[in-house]
N, C-alpha and C positions, 0 to 999 in steps of 0.2 A: 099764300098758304094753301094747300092742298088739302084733303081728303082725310087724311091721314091723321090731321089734326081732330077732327069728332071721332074719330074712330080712338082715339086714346085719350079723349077726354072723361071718360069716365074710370079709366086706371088712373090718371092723374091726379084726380078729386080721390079715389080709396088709397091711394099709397106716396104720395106725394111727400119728397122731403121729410122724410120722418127721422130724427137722430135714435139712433140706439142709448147715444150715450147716457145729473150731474150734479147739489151743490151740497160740502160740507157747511158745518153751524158755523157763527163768528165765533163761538169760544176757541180758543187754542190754549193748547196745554204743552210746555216742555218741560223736562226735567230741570234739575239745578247745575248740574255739570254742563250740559248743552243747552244755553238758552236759547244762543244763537246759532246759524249756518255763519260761514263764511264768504264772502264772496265766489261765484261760478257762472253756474247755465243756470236759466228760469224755462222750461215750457211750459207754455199756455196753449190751453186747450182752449177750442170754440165749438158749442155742441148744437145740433141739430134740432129740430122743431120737435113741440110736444115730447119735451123731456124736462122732468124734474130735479130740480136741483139734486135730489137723492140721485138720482139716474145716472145725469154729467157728472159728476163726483165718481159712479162705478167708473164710469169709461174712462175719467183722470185715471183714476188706481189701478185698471187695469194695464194702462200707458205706462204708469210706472215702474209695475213686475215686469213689463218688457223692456224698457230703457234703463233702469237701474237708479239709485241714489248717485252713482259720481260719473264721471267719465273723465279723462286726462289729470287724475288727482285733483280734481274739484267738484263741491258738490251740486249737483243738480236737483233743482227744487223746482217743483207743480204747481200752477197755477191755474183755478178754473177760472175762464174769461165767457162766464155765462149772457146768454141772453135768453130775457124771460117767455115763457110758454103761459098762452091762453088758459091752459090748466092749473095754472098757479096766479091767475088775475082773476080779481072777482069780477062779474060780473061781463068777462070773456070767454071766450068758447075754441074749439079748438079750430075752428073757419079761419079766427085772427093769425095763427098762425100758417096757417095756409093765402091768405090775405099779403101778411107782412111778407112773405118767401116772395110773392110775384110783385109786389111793388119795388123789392130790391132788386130781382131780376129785371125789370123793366128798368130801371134809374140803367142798369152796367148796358142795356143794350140802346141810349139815347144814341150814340156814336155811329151806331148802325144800321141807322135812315128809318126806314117805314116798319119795321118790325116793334121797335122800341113805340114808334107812336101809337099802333093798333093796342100793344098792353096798355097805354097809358089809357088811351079810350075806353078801353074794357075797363080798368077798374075807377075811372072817373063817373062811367054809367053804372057801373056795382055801387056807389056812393052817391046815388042820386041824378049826377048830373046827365039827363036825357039827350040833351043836346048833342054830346060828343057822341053817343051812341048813335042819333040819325047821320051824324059825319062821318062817322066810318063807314058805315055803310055805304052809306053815298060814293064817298071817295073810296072804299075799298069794296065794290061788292062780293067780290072772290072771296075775299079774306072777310065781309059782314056774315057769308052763310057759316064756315067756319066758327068766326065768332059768339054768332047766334045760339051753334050747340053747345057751347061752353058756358056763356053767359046762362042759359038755362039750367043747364047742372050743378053751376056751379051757386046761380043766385040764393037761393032757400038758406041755405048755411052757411054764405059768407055777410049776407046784410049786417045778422045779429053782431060779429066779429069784426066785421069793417068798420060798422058805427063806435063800438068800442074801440078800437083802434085809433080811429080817427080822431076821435075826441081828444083821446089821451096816449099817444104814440108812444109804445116803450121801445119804439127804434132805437130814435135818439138818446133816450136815458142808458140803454144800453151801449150805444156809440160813446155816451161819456164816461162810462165807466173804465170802459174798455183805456179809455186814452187816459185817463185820471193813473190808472194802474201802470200803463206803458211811462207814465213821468216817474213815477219813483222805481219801478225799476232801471229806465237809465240814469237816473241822478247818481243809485247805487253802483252803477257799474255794473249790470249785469247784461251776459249775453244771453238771447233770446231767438228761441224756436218755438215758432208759432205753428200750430197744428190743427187742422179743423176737421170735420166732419159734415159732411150736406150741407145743410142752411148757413151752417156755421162759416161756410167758405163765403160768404157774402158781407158776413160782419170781419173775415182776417183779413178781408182786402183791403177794406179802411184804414185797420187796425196797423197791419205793415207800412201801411205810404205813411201814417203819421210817426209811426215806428224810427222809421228811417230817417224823417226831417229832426226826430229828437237827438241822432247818435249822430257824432263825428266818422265814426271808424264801421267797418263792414262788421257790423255787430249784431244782424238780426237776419236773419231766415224762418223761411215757412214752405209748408208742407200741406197737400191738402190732399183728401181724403174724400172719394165720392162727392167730389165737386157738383153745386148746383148753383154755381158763378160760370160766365163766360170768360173770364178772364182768371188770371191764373198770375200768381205773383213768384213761384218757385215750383218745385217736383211736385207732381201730383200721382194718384194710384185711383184708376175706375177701372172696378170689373166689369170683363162681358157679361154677366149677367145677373148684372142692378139694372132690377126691372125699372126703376121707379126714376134714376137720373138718365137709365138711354129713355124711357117715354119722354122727357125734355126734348126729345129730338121731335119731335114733332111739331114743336115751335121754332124749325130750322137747324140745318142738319151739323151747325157751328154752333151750334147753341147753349152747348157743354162740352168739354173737351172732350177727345179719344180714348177709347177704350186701351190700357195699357197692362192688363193683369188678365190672364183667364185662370177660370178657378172651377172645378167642378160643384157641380148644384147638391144641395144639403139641404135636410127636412128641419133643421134648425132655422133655417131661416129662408123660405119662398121667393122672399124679396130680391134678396142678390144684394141688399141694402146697405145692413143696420150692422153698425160696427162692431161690435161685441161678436155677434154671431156669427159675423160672415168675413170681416176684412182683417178681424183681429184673432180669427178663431186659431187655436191652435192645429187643428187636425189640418191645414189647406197652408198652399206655398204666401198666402197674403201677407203673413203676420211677418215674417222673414221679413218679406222685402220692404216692409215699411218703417222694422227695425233697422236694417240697413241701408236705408234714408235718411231717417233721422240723424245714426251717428254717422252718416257723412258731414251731415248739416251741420252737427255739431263741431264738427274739425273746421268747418269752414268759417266759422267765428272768430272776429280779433275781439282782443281783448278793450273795451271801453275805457274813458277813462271815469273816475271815479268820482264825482261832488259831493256827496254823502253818505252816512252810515245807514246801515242796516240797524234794527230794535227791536228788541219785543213787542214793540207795536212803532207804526211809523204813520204818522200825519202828511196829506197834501196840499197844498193848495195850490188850486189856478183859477185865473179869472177871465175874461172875456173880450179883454180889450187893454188901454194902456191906463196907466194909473198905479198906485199904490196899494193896494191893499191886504192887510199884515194877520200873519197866524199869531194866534194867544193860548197858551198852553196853562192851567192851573193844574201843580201839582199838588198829590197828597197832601204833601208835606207842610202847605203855604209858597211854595216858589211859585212865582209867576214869572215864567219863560215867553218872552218875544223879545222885537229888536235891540231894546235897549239892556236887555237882558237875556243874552242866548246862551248862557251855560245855567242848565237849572240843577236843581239838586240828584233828581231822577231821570234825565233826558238831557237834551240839546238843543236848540235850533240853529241847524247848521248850515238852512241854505235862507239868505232873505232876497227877496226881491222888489227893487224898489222902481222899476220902470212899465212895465208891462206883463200882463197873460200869468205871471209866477214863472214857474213855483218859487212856492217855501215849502220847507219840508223841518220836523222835528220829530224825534226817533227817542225812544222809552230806550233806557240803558242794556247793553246784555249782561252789565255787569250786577250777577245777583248779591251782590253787598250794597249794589249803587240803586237797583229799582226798587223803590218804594209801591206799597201796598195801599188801596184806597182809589178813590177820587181820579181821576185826566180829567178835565174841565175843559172841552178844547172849544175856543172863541175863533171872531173873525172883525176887525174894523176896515174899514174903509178910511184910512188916511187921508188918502190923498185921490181925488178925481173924481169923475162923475160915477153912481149909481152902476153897479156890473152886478153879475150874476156870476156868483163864487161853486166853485165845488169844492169839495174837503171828502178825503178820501183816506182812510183807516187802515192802513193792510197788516197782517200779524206774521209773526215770524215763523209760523207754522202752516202756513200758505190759508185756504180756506177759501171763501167768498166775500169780498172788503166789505166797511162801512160806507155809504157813499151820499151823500148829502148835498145837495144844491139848492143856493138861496140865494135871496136878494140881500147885497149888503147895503141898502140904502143907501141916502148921500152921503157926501165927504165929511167926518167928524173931526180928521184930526188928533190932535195931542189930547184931546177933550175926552175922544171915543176909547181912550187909551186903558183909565181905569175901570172901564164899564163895555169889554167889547161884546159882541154880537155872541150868543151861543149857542152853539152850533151840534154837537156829542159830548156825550160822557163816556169814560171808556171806565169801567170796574177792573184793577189787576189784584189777584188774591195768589196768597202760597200757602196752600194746606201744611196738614202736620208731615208731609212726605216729602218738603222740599220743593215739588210740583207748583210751579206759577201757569196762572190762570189768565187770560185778558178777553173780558167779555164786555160787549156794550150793555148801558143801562137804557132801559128802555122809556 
């Protein structure tokens, strides 16, 4: 580690991975003639650090007016694949999110010998542990004086965020969300372009390899966007002058991909950064060529095959290991929909899974004669095996940001736990006097 490194340690700490971009409410509303899409293209947006869900939702929408509702006579549909900001946790700060950016950074560079280990050191000594801090130095001194000035700049504002962090990591809740949403889009058959933004390139990386082990057929691409991952799973776009992902280079000159756009500098945005202003702006060659990315990407999608529908709202489940354990749907109406019972009055359960991991999946009708008004009551038993930890995940057919829910389903009940399963969400569907159905969780 060189010189170079103090000397941009304090651009690093002021502008550091910051997304321009994000999330709309769980209510969704469609008309009565379109309740549903069709089967198509899904992108998924992954947005950068210290951005609110309001935020990533603009930079979804603004993806949208450039890519359009359809491409090849099918329609394409948005999905935000958020990960949460320090500003939107209580009792977190926005350190956490500069915190979480370099823990992921350090996990991608384990591969790449002594570099990966000195972040590991650093943020093991930012979390208390003294010990690895006198190791590095020891064994790196070059790289401890280095160290030293970052670790001081950075200390004051990351303790508060670290500690929060650490306690309660919304890495990983975020890593399941992410995968919870990737199972029911492939179940449905849909193709998928993944698109990220800074931080956000560190949660698509995951997001794609698990992407890929779900689909049979070449059915998933990604695109990333002022990368702030060393590694790189499809086409990427960094400009010459993002200030804030070429300072990365200072933690090695491989440390972020090549600069592959140059774009003149604009008082809209100093940074060289933040998507909206500067990579998506209209006035500059950027926005062009990232549309014409995309729908490359887009051609390059087979078509999946299909296990399940699409719904006005659709349920998931996956569990953690092998064993049995069964989604329970109460409808409106009285129907009680699971295995022994998978045509309900209002919905389906069309996919069961009786061996391991899930899914199942059960999907609210698009048919507005067939969807009833009221009450989803959605349960979970454990049939059969030991004690796993369930996720059940909500998505509406208006895209949005899911329901997402993870629990213990305790031990194996059986036929017993059948009448009385675990429960899990309520989902409210209403239809005003305009025909307009509604599907909002109860809280």
């Amino acid at each position: 580690m060189s010189d170079i490194m103090h000397a941009h340690a304090k651009t690093i700490v002021a502008a550091i991975i910051f997304g321009s971009a994000c999330t709309s409410l769980h209510a969704q509303t469609l008309s009565q003639g379109a309740i549903c899409e069709t089967r198509g293209y899904t992108i998924g947006f992954f947005n950068g650090v210290w951005n609110t869900q309001v935020q990533a939702q603009e930079s979804l929408d603004e993806l949208k007016s450039m890519i359009g509702n359809a491409y090849a006579s099918s329609p394409v549909r948005f999905e935000l694949f958020y990960n949460q900001s320090g500003l939107e946790i209580d009792g977190a700060t926005r350190a956490q999110d500069l915190a979480e950016t370099f823990i992921q950074r350090a996990k991608e560079f384990d591969s790449s010998g002594e570099l990966g280990k000195r972040f590991e050191y650093l943020w093991e000594a930012a979390s208390g542990e003294t010990s690895f801090w006198n190791k590095v130095t020891n064994v790196f001194s070059a790289a401890g004086q280095a160290l030293e000035a970052i670790y001081t700049s950075f200390m004051t504002k990351l303790v508060a965020g670290l500690s929060a962090m650490l306690s309660n990591p919304p890495t990983k809740v975020d890593y399941a969300e992410h995968r919870s949403k990737i199972d029911t889009l492939a179940l449905e058959g849909q193709k998928l372009l993944l698109m990220a933004h800074s931080q956000g390139n560190l949660f698509v990386n995951p997001a794609y390899d698990y992407a890929r082990s779900r689909y049979a057929t070449n059915s998933v691409s990604t695109l990333h966007i002022a990368p702030a991952s060393m590694t790189l799973r499809g086409n990427h776009v960094l400009a010459d002058i993002d200030h804030v992902i070429n300072a990365l280079r200072a933690f090695g000159s491989h440390s972020v991909p090549s600069n592959n756009l140059i774009l003149p500098k604009s008082n809209k945005d100093r940074s060289g950064h933040m998507l909206l202003q500067t990579y998506l702006d209209a006035s500059r060659a950027g926005r062009h060529h990232i549309q014409q990315l995309s729908l490359q990407s887009l051609a390059s999608l087979e078509s999946p095959e299909a296990k399940a529908q699409p719904g006005f709202f659709t349920t998931t489940l996956t569990w953690d290991g092998e064993g049995d354990v069964d989604l329970h749907m109460l409808e409106p109406g009285g129907t009680h929909v699971y295995y022994l019972n998978m045509e309900g009055s209002a919905g389906t359960l069309d996919v069961d899974n009786r061996v391991a991991n899930g899914p199942e999946h059960y999907y609210a009708s698009c048919d507005s004669s067939r969807l009833q008004a009221g009450i989803y009551d959605i349960r979970v038993n454990n049939f059969k095996g030991p004690e796993r930890k369930a996720t059940v995940q909500v998505n509406f057919a208006n895209g949005g940001q899911p329901l997402t829910r993870i629990i213990d389903t305790g031990p194996q009940r059986g036929r017993l736990g059948d009448p009385d399963p675990l429960p899990v969400a309520r989902i409210s569907v209403q239809r005003d006097d305009s025909g307009n159905w509604t599907a909002t969780p109860v809280q």
